[in-house]
mmCIF file of the C-alpha atoms, coordinates in Angstrom:
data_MODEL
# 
_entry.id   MODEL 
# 
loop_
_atom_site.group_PDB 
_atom_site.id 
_atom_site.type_symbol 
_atom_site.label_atom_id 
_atom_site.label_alt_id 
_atom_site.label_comp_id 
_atom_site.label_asym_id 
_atom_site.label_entity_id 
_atom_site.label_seq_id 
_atom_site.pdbx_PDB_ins_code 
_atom_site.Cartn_x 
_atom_site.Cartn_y 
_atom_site.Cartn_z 
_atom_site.occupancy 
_atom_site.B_iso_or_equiv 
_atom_site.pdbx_formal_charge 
_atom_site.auth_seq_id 
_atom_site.auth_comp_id 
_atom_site.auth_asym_id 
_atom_site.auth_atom_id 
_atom_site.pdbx_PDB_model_num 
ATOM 1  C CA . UNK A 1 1  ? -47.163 -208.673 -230.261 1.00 0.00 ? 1  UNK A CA 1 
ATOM 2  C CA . UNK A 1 2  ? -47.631 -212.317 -228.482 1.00 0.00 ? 2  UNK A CA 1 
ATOM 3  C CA . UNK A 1 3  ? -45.080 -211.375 -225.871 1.00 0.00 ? 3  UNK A CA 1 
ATOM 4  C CA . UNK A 1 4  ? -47.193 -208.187 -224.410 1.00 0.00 ? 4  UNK A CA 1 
ATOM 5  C CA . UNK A 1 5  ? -50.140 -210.121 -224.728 1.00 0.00 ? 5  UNK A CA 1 
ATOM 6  C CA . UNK A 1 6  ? -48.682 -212.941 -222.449 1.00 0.00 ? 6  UNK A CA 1 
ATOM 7  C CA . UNK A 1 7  ? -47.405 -210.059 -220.264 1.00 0.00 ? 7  UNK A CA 1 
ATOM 8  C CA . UNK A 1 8  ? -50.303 -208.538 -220.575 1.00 0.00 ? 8  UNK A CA 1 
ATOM 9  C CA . UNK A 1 9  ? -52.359 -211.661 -219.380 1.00 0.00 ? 9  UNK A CA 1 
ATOM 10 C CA . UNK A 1 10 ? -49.907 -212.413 -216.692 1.00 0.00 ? 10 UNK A CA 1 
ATOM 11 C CA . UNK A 1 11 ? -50.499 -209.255 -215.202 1.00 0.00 ? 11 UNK A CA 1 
ATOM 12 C CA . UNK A 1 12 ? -53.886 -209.912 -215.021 1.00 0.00 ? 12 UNK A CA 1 
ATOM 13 C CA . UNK A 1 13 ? -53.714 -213.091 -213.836 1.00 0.00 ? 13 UNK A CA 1 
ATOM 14 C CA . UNK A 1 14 ? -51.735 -211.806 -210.673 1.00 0.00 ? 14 UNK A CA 1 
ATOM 15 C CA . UNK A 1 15 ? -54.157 -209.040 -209.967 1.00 0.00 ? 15 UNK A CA 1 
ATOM 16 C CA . UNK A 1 16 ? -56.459 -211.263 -209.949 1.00 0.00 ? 16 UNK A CA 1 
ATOM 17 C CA . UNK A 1 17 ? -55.203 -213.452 -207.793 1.00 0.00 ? 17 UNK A CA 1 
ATOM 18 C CA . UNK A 1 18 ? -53.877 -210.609 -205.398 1.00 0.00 ? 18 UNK A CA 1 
ATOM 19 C CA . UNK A 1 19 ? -57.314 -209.216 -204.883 1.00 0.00 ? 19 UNK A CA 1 
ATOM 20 C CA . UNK A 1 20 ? -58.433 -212.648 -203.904 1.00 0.00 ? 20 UNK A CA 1 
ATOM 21 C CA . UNK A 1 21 ? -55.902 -212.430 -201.238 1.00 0.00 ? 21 UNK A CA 1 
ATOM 22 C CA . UNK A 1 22 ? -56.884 -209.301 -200.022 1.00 0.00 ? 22 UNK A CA 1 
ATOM 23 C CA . UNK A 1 23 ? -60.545 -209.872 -199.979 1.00 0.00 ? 23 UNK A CA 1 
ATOM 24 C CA . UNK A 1 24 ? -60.236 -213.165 -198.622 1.00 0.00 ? 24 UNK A CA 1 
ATOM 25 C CA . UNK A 1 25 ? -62.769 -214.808 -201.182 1.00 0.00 ? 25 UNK A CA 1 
ATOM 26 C CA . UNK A 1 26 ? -65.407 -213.078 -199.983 1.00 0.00 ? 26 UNK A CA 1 
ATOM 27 C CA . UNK A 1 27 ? -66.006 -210.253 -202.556 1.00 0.00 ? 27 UNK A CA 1 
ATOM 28 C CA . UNK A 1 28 ? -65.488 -211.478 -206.190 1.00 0.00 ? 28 UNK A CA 1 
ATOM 29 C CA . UNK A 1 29 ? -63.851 -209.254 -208.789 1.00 0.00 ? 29 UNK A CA 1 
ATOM 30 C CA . UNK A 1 30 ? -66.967 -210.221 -211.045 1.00 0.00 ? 30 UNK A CA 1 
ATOM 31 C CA . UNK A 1 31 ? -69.355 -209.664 -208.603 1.00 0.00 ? 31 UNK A CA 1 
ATOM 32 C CA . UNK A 1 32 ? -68.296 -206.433 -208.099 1.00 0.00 ? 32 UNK A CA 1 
ATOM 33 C CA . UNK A 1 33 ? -67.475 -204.924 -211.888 1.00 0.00 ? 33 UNK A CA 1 
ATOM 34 C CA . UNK A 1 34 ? -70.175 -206.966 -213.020 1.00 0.00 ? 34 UNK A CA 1 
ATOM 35 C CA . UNK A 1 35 ? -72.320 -204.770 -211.123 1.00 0.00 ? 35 UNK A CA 1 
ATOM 36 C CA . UNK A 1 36 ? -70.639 -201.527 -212.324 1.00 0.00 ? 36 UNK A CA 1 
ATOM 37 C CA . UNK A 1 37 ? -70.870 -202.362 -216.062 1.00 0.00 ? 37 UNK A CA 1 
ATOM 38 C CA . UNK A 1 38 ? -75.045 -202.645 -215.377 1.00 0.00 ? 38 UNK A CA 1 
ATOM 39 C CA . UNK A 1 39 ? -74.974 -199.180 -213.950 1.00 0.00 ? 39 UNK A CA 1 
ATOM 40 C CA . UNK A 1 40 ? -72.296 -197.989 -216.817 1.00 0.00 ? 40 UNK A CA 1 
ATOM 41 C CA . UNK A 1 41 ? -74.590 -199.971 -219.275 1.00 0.00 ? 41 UNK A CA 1 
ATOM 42 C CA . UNK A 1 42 ? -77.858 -198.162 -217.808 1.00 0.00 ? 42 UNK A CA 1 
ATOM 43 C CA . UNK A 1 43 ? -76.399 -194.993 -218.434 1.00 0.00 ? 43 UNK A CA 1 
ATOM 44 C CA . UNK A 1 44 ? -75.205 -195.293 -221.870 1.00 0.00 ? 44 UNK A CA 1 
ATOM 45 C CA . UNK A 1 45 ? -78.734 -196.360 -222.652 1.00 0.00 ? 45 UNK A CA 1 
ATOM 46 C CA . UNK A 1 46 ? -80.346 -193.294 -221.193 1.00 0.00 ? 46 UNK A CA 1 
ATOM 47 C CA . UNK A 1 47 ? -77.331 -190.916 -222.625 1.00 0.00 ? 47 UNK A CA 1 
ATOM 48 C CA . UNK A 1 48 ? -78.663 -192.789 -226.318 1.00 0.00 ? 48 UNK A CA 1 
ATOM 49 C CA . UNK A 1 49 ? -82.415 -192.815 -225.489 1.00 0.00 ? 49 UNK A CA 1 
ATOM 50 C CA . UNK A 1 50 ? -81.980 -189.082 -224.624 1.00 0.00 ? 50 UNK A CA 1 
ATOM 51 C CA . UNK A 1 51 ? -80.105 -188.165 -227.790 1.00 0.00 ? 51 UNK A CA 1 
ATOM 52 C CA . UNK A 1 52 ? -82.190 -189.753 -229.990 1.00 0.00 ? 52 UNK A CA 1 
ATOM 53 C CA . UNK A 1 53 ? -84.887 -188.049 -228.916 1.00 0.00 ? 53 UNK A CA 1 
ATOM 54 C CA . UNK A 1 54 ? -83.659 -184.664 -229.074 1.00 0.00 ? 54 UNK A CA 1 
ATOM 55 C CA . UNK A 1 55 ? -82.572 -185.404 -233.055 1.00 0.00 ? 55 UNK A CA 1 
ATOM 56 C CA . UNK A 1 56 ? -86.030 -186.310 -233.311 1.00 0.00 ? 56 UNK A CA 1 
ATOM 57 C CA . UNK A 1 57 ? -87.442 -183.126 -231.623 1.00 0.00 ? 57 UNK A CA 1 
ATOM 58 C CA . UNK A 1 58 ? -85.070 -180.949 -234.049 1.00 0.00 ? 58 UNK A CA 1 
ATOM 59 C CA . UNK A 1 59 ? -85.713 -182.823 -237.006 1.00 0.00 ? 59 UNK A CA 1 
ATOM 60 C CA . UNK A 1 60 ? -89.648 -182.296 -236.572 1.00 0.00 ? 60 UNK A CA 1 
ATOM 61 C CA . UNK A 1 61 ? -89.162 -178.515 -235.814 1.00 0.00 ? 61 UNK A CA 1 
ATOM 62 C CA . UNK A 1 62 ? -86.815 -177.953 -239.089 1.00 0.00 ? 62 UNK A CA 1 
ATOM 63 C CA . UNK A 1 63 ? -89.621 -180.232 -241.071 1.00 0.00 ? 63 UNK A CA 1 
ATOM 64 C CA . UNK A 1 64 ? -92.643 -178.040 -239.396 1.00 0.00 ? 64 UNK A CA 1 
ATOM 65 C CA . UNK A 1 65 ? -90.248 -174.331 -239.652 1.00 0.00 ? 65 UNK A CA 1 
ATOM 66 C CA . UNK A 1 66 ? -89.903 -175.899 -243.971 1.00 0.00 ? 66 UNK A CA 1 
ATOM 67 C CA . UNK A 1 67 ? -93.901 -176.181 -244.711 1.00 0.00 ? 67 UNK A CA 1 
ATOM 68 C CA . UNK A 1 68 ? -94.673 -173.099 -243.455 1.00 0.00 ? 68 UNK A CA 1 
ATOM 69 C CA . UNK A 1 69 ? -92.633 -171.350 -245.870 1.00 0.00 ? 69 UNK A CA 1 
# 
């Protein structure tokens, strides 16, 4: 299990250093995933915002369809 995590964090050590090289410095890997974890974060929020409210929504009809009977 150590050896393919050292592999595993060798690998990653060269890709990051290989898109350095190919971005010249000037666009960090950070900068740039950073960026798309907000909008991936964003989402998930909405997805769980939207959800929530729909169990809400349900749970009040089935409450509101029980006392009229």
């Amino acid at each position: 299990m150590q050896q393919q995590l050292d592999v595993w964090k060798s690998r990653l050590t060269a890709f990051y250093r290989k898109l350095d090289a190919l971005t010249g410095g000037l666009v960090s890997y950070e900068l740039v995933y950073g960026s798309l974890g907000t909008v991936v974060a964003l989402l998930f929020w909405i997805y769980l915002n939207a959800t929530i409210t729909l169990l809400g929504a349900h749970l009040s009809a089935v409450i509101d369809r029980r006392n009229e009977v």
